[in-house]
PASEBA-1860 file (N, C-alpha, C; in nm, 3 decimals):
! residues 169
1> XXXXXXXX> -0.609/-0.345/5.067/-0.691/-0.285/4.963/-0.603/-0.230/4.850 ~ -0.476/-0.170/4.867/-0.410/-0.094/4.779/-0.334/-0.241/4.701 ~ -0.301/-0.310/4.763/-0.215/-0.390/4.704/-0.357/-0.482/4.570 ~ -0.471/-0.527/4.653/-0.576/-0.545/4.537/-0.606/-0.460/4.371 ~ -0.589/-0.336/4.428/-0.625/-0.226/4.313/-0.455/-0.235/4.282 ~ -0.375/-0.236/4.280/-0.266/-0.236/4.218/-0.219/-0.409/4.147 ~ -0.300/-0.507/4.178/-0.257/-0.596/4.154/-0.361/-0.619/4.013 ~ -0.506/-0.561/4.022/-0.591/-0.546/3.918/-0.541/-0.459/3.808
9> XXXXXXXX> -0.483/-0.368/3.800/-0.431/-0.247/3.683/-0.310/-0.322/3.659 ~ -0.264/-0.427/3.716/-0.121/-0.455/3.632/-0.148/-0.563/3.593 ~ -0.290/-0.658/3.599/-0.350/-0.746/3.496/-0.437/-0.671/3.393 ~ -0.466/-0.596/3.425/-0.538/-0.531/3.329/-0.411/-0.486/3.212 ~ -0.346/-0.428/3.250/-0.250/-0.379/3.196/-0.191/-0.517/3.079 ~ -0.115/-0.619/3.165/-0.073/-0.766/3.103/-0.186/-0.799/2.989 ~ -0.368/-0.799/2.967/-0.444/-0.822/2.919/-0.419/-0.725/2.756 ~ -0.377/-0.649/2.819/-0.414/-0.550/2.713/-0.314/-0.556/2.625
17> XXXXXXXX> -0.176/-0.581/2.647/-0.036/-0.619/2.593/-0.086/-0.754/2.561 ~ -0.164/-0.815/2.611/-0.169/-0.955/2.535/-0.204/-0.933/2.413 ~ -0.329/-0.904/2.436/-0.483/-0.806/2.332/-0.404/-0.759/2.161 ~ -0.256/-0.638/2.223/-0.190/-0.575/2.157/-0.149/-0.675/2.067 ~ -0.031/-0.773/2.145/0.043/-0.870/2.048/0.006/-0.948/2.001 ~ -0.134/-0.987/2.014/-0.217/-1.117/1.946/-0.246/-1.026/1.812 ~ -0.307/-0.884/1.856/-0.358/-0.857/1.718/-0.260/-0.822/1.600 ~ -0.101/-0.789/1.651/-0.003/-0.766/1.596/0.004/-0.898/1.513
25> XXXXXXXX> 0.001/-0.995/1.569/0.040/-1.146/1.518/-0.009/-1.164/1.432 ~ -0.147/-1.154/1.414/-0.253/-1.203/1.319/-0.274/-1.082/1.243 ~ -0.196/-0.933/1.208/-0.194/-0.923/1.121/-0.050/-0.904/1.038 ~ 0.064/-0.991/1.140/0.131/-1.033/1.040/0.101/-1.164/0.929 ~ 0.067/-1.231/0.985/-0.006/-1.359/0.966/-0.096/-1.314/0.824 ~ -0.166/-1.237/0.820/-0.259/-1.186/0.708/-0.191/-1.128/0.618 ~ -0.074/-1.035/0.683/0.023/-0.963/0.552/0.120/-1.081/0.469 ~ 0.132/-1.210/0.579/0.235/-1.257/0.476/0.129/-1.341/0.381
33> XXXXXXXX> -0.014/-1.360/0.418/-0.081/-1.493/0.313/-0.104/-1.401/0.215 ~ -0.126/-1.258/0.210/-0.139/-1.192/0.102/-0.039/-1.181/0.017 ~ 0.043/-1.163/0.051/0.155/-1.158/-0.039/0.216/-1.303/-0.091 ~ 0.207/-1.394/-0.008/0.246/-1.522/-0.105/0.183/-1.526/-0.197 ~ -0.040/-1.479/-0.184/-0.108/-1.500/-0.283/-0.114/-1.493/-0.425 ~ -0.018/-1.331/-0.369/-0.020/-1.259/-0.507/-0.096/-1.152/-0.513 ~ -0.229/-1.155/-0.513/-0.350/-1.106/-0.507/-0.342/-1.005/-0.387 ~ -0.343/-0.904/-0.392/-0.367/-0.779/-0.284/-0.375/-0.649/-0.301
41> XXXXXXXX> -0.470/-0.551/-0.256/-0.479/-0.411/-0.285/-0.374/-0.313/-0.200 ~ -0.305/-0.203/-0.288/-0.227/-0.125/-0.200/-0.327/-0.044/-0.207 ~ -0.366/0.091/-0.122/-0.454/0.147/-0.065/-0.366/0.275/0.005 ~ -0.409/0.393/-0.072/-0.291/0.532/-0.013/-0.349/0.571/0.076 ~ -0.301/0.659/0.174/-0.367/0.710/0.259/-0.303/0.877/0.240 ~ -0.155/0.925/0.198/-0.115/1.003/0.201/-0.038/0.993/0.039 ~ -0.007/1.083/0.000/0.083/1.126/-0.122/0.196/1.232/-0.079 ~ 0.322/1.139/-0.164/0.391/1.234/-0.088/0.480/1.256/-0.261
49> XXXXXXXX> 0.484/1.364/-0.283/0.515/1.413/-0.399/0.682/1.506/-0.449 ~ 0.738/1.461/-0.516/0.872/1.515/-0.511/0.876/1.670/-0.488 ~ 0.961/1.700/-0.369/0.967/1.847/-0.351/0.860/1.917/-0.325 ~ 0.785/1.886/-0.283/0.605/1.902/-0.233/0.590/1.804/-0.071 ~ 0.495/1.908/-0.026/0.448/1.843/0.084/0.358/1.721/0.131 ~ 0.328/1.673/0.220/0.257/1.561/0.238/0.077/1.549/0.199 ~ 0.015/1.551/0.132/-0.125/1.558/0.095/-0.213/1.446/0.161 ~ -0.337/1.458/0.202/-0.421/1.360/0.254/-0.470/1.270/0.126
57> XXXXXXXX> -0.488/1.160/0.140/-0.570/1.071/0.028/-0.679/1.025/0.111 ~ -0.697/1.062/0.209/-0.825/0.939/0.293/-0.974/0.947/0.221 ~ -1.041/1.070/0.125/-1.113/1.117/0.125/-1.096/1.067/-0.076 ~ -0.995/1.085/-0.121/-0.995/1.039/-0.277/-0.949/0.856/-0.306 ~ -1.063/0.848/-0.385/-1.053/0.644/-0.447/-0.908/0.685/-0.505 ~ -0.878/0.535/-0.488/-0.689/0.504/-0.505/-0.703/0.385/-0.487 ~ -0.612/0.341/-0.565/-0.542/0.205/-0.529/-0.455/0.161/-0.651 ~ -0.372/0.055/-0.620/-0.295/-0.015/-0.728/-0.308/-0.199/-0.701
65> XXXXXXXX> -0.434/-0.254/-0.769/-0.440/-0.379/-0.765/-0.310/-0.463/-0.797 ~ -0.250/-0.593/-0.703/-0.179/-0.648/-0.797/-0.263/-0.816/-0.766 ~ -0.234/-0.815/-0.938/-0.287/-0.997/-0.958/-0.171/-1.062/-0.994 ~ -0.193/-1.134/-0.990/-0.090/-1.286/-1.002/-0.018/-1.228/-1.164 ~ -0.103/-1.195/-1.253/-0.095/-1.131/-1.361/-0.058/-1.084/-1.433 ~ -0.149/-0.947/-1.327/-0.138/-0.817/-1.392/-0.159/-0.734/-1.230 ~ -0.115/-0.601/-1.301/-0.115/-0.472/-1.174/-0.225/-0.402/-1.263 ~ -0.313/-0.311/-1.185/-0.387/-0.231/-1.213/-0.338/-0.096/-1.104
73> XXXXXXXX> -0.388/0.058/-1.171/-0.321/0.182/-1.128/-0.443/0.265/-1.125 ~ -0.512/0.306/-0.986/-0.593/0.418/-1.037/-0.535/0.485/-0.898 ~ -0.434/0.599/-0.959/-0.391/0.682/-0.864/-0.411/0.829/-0.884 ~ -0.392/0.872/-0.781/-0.380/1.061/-0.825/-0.213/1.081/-0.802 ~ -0.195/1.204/-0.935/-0.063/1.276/-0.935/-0.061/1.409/-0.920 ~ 0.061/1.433/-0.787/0.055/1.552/-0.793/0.209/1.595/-0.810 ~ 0.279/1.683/-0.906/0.419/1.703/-0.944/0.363/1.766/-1.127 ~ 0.506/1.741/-1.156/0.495/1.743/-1.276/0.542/1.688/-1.344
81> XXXXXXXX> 0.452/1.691/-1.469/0.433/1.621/-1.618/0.459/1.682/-1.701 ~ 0.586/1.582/-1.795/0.636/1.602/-1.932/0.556/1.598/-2.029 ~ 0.483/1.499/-2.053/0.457/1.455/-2.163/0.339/1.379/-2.149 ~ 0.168/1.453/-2.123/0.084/1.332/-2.131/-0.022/1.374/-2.188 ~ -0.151/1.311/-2.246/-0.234/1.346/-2.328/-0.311/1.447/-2.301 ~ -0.312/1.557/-2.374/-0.373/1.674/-2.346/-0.543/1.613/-2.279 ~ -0.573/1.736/-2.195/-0.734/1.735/-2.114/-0.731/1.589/-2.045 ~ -0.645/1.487/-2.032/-0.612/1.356/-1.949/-0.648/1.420/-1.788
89> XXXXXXXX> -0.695/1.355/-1.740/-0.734/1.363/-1.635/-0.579/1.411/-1.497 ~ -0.501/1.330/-1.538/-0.361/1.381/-1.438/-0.294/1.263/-1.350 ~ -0.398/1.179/-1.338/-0.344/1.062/-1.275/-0.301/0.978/-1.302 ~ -0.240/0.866/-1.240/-0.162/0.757/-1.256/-0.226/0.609/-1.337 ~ -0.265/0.592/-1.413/-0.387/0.488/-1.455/-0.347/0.460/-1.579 ~ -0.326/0.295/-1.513/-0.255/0.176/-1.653/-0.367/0.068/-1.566 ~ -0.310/-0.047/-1.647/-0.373/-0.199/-1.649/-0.272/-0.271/-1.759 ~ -0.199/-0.425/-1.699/-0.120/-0.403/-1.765/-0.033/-0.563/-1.715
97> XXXXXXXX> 0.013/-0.643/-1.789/0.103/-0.741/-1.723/0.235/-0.708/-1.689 ~ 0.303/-0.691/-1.597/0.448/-0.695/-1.566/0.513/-0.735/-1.666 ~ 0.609/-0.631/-1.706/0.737/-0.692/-1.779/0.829/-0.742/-1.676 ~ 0.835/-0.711/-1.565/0.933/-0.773/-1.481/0.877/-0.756/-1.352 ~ 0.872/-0.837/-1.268/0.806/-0.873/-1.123/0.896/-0.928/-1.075 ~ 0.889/-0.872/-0.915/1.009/-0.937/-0.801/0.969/-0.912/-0.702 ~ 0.949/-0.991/-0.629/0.933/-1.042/-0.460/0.985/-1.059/-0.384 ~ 1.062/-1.018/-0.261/1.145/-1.027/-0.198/1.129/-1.055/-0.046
105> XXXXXXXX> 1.137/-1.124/0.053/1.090/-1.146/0.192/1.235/-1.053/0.240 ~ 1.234/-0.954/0.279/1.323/-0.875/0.355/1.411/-0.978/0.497 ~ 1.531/-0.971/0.475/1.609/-1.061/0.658/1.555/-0.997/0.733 ~ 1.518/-1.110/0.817/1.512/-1.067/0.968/1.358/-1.059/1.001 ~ 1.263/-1.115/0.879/1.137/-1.090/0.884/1.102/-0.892/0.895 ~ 1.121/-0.853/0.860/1.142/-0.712/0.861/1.060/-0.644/0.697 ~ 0.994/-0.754/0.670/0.837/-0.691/0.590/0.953/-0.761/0.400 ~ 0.816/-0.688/0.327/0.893/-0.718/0.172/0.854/-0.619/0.139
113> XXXXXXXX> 0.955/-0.656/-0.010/0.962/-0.512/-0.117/0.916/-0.596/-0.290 ~ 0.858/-0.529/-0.341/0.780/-0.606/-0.461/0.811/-0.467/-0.559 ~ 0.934/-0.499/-0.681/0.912/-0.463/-0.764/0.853/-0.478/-0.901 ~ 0.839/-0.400/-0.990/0.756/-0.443/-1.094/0.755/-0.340/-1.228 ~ 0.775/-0.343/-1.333/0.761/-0.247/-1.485/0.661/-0.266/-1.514 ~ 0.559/-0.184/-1.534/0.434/-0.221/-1.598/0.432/-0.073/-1.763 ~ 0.430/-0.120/-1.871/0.403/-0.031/-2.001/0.273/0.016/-2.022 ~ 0.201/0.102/-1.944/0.114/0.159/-1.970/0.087/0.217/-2.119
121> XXXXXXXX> -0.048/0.302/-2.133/-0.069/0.331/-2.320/0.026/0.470/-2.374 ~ 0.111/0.529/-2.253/0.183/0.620/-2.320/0.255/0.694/-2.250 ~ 0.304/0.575/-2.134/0.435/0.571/-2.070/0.501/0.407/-1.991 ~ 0.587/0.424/-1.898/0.652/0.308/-1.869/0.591/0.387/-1.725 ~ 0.614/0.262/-1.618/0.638/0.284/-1.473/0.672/0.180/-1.409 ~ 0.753/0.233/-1.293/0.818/0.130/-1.218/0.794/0.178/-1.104 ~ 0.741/0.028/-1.028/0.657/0.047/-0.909/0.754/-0.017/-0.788 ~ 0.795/0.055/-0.670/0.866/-0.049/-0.590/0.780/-0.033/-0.464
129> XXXXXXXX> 0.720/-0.177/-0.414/0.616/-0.185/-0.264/0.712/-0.191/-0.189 ~ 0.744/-0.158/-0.080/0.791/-0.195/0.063/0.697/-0.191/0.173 ~ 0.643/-0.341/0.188/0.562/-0.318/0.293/0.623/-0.404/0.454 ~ 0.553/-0.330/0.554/0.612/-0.396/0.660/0.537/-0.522/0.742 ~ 0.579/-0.618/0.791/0.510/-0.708/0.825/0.368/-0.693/0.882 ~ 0.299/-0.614/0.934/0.144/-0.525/0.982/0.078/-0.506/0.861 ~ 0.163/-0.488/0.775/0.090/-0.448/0.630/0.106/-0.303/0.574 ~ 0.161/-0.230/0.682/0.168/-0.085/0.637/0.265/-0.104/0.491
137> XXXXXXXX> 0.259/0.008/0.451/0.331/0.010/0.323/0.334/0.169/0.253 ~ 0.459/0.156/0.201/0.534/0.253/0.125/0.506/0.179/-0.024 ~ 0.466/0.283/-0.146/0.474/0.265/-0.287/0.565/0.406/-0.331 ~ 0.617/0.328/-0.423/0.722/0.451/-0.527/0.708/0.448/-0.615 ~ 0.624/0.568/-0.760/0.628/0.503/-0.891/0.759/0.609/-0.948 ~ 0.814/0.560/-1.023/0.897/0.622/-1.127/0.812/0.600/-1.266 ~ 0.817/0.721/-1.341/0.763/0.750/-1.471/0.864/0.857/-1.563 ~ 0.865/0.745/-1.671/0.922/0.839/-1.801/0.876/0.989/-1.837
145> XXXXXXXX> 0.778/1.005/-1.783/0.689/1.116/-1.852/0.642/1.201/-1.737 ~ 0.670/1.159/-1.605/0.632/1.242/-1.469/0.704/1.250/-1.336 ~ 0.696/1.360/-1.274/0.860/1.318/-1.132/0.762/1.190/-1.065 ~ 0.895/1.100/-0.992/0.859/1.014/-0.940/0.794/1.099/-0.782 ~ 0.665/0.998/-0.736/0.611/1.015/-0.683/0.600/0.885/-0.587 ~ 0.567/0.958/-0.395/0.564/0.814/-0.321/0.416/0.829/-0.247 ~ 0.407/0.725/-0.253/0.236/0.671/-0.150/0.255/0.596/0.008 ~ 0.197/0.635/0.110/0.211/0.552/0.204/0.066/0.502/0.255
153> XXXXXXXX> 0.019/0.428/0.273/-0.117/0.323/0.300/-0.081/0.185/0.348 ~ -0.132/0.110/0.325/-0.183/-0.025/0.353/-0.165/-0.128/0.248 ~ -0.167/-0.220/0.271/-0.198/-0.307/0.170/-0.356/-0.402/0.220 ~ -0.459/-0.476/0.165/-0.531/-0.572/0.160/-0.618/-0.645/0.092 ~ -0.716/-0.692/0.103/-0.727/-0.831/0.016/-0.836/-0.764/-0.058 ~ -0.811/-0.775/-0.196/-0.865/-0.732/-0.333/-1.015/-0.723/-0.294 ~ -1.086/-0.836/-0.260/-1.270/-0.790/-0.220/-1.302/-0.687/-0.154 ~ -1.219/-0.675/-0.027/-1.238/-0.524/0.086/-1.220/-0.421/-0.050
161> XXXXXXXX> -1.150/-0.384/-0.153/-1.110/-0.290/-0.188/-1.202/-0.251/-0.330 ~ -1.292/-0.388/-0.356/-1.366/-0.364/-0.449/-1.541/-0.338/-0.410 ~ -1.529/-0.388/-0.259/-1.665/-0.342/-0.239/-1.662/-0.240/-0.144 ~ -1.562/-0.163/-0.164/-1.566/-0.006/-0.071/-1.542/0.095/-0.212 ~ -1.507/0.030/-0.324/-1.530/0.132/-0.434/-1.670/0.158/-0.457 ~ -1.745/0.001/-0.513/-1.879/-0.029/-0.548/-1.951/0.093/-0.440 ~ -1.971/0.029/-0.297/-1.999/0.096/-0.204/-2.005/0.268/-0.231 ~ -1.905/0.304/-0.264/-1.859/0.438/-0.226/-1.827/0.540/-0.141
169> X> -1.771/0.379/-0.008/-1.660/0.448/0.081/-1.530/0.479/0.086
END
């Protein structure tokens, strides 16, 4: 009897590690077709702000579209600002073609890093993605006009991210 119930929990167990690494697989599999695409939403979950502590984003809209294109920015900032249009809302928000775009597949399969300049209406920013093969992901913007600031979220595919705005989840 003991050897039955011990032989069941260590298939159960094997099932579940299967379960684990299949779903690991397939969403590496999804992180890399996104990124060849081009086309994919980064998505914050936390803000992490120079010399400031870690802040929740789960609850505030965010994201930084990138298209084949162009990048789009609707972020929140928290630090400080030099130089931006008085009663401006505070956040991070351009639309905009890359002056310079770069893609990089990290050795060792060990995720990519996507930089990019985008000239917003009355500053510069430079965006560097590092995301890891799962899709998690680190964003960094540097701004002429504000301390650089980092994001950690997700990345995924531009429709999920436009019908959970529409939506208003």
């Amino acid at each position: 009897m003991m050897i039955f119930i011990l032989g069941s929990c260590f298939a159960q167990e094997n099932t579940r590690k299967a379960k684990r690494e299949q779903a690991k697989l397939e969403r590496t599999r999804q992180t890399e077709s996104l990124i060849k695409s081009g086309e994919f939403v980064f998505t914050a979950t936390r803000a992490l702000p120079l010399g400031g502590g870690s802040i929740d984003l789960t609850t505030n809209t965010n994201y930084v579209k990138f298209h084949q294109n162009r990048i789009e920015s609707y972020m929140p900032f928290f630090g400080i600002a030099y130089n931006v249009d008085y009663g401006a809302d505070g956040g991070i928000k351009f639309a905009g073609k890359p002056k310079e775009f770069k893609m990089v597949a990290n050795s060792k399969g060990k995720g990519y890093e996507i930089s990019a300049t985008v000239t917003g209406k009355m500053d510069i920013y430079q965006l560097s993605l590092f995301v890891t093969p799962e899709g998690s992901a680190t964003l960094l913007i540097i701004s002429n006009n504000r301390n650089s600031i980092s994001y950690s979220g997700e990345i995924g595919k531009l429709e999920e991210a436009v019908n959970e705005q529409t939506t208003g989840m």
